[in-house]
N, C-alpha and C positions, 0 to 999 in steps of 0.2 A: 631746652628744658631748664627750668630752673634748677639753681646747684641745692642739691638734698633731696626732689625728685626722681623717682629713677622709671623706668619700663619696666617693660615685662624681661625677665631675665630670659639669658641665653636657653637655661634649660626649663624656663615655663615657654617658650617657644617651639624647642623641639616635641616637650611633651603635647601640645594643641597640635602640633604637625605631626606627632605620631598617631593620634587620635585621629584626625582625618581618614591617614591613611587606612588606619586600623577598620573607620566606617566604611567609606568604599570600598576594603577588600569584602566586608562581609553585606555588602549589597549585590556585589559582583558573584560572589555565592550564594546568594538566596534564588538570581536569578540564573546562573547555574542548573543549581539543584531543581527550581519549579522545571526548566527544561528539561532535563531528566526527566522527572515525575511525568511529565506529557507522555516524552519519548516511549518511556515503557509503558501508559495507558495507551497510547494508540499503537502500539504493537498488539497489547495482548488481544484489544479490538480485532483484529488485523488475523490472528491465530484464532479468536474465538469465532469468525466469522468462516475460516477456513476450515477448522474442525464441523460446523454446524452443516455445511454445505457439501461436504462430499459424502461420496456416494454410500447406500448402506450395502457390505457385503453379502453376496448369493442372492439379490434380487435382481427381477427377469431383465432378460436385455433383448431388445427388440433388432434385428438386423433388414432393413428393407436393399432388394437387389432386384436393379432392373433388367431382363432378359431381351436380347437383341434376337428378333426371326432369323432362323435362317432361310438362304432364298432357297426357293422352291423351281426347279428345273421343269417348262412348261411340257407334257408325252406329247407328240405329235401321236395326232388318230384322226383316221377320215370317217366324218359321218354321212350316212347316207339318209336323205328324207324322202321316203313317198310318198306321193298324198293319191288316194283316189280321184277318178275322173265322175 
């Protein structure tokens, strides 16, 4: 550089590099926070869908029960058949 020239000083360097930093933390929060905001819309989703769908209380409930035979022990009996001649 020419002599009487200067740069950007030490501390307009760190203030540009505080600045950065400064942006990226608060992009790194925005998308944070939008996460959040989902998280708890698709929860309440998730509750409201739960609440809607269960059952309403003291209404009828159906019970089907299938019955197995029991066996049946065959009487022994002699029949006798006559026929006319």
């Amino acid at each position: 550089m020419a002599p009487g020239i200067s740069g950007p000083t030490t501390a307009a360097r760190d203030r540009a590099r505080a600045r950065r930093r400064r942006r990226g933390r608060r992009v790194v929060a925005w998308i944070l926070g939008l996460t959040l905001l989902g998280v708890v819309f698709l929860a309440g989703l998730a509750i409201g869908r739960a609440v809607e769908d269960a059952p309403r209380p003291g209404g009828t409930q159906t019970v089907v029960r299938t019955l197995d035979p029991l066996t049946v022990e065959p009487q022994e009996r002699t029949v006798t058949v006559t026929t006319a001649p």
